[in-house]
N, CA and C atoms as a LAMMPS dump frame, in Angstrom:
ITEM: TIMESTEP
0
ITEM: NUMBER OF ATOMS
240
ITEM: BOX BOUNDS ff ff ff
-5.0000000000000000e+02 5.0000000000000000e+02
-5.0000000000000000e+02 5.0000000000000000e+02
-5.0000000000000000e+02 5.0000000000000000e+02
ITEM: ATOMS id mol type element x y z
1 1 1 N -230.334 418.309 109.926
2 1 2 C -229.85 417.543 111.06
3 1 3 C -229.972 416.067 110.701
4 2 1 N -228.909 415.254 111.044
5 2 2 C -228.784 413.935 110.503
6 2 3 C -230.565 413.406 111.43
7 3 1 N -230.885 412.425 110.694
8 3 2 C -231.985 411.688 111.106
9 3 3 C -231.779 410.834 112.643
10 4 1 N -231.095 410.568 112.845
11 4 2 C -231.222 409.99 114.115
12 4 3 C -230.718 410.603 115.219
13 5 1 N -229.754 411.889 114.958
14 5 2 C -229.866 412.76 115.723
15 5 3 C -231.127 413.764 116.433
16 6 1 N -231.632 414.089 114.841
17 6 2 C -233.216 414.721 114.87
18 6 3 C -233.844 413.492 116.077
19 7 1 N -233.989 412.131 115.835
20 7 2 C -234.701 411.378 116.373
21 7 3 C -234.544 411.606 118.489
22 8 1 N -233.312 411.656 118.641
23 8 2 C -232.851 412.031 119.85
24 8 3 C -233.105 413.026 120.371
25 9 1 N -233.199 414.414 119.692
26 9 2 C -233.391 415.444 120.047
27 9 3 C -234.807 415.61 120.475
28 10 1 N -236.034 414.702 119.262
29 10 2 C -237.219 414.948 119.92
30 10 3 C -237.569 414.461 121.442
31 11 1 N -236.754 413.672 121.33
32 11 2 C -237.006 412.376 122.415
33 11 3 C -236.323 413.764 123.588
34 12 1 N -235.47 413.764 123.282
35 12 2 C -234.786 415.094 124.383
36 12 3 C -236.156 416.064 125.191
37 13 1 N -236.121 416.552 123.985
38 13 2 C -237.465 417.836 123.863
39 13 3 C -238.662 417.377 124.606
40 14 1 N -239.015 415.98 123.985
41 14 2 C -240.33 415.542 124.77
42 14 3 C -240.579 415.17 126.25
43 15 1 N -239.331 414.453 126.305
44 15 2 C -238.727 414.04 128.014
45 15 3 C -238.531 415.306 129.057
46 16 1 N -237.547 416.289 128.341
47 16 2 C -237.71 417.949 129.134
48 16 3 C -239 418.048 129.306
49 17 1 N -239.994 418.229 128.265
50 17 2 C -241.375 418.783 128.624
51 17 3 C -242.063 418.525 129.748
52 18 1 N -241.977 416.776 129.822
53 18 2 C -242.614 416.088 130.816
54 18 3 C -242.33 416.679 132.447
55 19 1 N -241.005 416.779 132.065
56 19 2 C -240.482 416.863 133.718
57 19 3 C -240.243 418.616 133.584
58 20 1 N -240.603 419.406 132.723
59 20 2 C -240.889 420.852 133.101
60 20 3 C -241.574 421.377 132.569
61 21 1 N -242.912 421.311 132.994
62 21 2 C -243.719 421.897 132.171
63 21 3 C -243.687 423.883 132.024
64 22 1 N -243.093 424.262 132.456
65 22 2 C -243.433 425.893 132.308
66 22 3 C -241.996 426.419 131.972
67 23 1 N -241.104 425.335 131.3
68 23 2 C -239.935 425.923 130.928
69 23 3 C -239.812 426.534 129.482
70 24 1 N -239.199 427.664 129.358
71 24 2 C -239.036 427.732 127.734
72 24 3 C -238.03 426.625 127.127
73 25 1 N -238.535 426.2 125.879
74 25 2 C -238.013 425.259 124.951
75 25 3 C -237.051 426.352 123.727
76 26 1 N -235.98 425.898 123.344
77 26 2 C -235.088 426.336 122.573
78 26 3 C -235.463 425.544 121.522
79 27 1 N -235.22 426.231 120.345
80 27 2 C -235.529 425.597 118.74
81 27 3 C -233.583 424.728 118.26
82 28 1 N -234.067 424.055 118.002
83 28 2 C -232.522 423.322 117.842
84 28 3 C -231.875 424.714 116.396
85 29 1 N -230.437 424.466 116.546
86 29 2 C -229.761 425.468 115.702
87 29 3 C -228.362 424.584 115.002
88 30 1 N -227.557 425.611 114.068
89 30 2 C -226.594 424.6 113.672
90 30 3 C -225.611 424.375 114.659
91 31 1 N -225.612 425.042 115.53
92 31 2 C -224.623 425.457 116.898
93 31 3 C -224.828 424.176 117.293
94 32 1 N -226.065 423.412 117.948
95 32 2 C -226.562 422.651 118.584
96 32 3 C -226.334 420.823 117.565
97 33 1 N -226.452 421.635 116.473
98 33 2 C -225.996 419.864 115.466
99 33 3 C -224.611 419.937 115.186
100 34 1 N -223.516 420.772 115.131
101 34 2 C -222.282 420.592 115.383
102 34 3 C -221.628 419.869 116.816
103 35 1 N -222.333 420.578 117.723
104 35 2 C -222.001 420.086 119.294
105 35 3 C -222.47 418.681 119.195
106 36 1 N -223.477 418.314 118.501
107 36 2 C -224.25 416.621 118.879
108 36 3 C -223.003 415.976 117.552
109 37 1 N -222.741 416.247 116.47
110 37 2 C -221.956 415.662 115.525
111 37 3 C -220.117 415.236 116.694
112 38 1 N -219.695 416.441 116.986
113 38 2 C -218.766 416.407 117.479
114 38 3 C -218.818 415.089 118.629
115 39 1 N -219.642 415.315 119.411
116 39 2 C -220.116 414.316 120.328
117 39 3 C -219.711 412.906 120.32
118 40 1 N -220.342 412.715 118.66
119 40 2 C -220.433 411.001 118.163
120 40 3 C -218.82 411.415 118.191
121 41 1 N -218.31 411.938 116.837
122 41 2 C -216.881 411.979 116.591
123 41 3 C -215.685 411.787 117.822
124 42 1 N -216.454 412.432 118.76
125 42 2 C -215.455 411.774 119.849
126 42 3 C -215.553 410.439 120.845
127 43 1 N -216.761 410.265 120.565
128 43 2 C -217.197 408.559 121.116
129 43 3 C -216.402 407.328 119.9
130 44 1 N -216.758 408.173 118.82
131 44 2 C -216.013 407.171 118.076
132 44 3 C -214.666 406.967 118.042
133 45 1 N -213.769 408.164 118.487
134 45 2 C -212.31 408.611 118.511
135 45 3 C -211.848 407.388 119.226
136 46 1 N -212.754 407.402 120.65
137 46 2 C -212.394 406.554 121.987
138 46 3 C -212.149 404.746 121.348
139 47 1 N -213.103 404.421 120.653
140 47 2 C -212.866 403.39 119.837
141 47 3 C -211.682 403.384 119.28
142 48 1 N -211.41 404.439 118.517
143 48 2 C -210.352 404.514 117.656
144 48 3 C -208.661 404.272 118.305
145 49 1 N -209.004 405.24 119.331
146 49 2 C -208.095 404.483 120.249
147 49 3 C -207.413 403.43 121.029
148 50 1 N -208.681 403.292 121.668
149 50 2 C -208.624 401.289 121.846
150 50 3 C -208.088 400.506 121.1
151 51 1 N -208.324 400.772 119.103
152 51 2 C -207.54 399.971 118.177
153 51 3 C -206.2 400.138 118.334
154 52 1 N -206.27 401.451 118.092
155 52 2 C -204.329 401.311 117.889
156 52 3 C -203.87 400.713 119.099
157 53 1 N -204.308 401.371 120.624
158 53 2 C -203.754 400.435 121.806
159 53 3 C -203.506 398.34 121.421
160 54 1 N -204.727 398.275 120.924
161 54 2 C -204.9 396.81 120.829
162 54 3 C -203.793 395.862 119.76
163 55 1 N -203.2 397.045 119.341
164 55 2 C -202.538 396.604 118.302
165 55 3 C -203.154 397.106 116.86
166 56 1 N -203.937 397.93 116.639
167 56 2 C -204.798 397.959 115.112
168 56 3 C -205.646 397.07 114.337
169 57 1 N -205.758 397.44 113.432
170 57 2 C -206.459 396.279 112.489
171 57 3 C -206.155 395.266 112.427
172 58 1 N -204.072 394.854 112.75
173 58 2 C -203.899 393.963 112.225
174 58 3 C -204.37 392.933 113.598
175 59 1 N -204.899 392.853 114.532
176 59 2 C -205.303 392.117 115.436
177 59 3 C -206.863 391.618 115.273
178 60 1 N -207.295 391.215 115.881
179 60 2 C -208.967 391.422 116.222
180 60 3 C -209.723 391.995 117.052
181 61 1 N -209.164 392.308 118.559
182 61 2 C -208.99 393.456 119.172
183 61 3 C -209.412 395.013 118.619
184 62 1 N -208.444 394.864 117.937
185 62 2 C -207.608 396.475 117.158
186 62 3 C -209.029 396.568 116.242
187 63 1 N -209.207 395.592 115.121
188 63 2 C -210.523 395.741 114.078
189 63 3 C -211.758 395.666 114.631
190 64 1 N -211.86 394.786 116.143
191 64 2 C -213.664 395.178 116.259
192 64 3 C -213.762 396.742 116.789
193 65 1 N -212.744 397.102 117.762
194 65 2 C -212.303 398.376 118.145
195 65 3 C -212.855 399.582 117.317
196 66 1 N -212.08 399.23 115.848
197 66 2 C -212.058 400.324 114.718
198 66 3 C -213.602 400.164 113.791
199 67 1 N -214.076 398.726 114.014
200 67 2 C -215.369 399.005 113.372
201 67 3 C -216.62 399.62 114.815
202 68 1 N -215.9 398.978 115.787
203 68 2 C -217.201 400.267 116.576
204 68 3 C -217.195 401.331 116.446
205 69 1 N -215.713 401.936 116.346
206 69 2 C -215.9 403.426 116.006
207 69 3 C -216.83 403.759 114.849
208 70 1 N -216.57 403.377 113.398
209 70 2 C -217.523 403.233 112.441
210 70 3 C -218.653 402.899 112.525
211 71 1 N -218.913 402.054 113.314
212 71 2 C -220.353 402.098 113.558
213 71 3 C -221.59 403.176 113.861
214 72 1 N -220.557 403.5 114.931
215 72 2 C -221.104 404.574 116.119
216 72 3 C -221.48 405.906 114.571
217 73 1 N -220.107 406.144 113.962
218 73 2 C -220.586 407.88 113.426
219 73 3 C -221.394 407.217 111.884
220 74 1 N -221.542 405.91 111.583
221 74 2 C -222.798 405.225 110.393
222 74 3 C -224.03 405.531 111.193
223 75 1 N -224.016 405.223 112.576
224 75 2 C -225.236 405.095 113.177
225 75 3 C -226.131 406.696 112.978
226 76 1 N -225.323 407.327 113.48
227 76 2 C -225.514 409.015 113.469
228 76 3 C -225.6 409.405 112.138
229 77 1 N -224.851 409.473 111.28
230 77 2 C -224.992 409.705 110
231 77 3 C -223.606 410.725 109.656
232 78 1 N -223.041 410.726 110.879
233 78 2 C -221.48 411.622 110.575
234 78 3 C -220.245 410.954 109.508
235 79 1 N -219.676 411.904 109.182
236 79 2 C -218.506 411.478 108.174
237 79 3 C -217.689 411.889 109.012
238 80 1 N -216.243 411.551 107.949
239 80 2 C -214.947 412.04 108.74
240 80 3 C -214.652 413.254 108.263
């Protein structure tokens, strides 16, 4: 699991605990790091969109647009 996903998930896990203590906890699976990968990929899409709306790269608009998207799936650790 990418590292800063892992990082979220504990934070997930630990925060559930707090506020339920007598619940069963699920072990994370690949099911569960595809669904969180996909996630970013589509937060970043939304960026991606915004560029082309803005005009694309060739604007400034369009390029901060397209580097947030990049940002967002660098941040996570996703590829394309």
């Amino acid at each position: 699991m990418n590292e800063r996903i892992k990082e979220l998930w504990e934070q997930a896990l630990e925060e559930f605990k707090a506020e339920n203590k007598y619940a069963t906890i699920i072990v994370p699976n690949p099911l569960q790091e595809k669904f969180a990968e996909l996630i970013v990929q589509e937060c970043a899409e939304v960026c991606y969109d915004h560029s082309r709306a803005a005009g694309g790269v060739d604007t400034d608009f369009g390029y901060g647009y397209k580097d947030c998207g990049n940002d967002i799936k660098r941040n996570f650790g996703v590829e394309e």
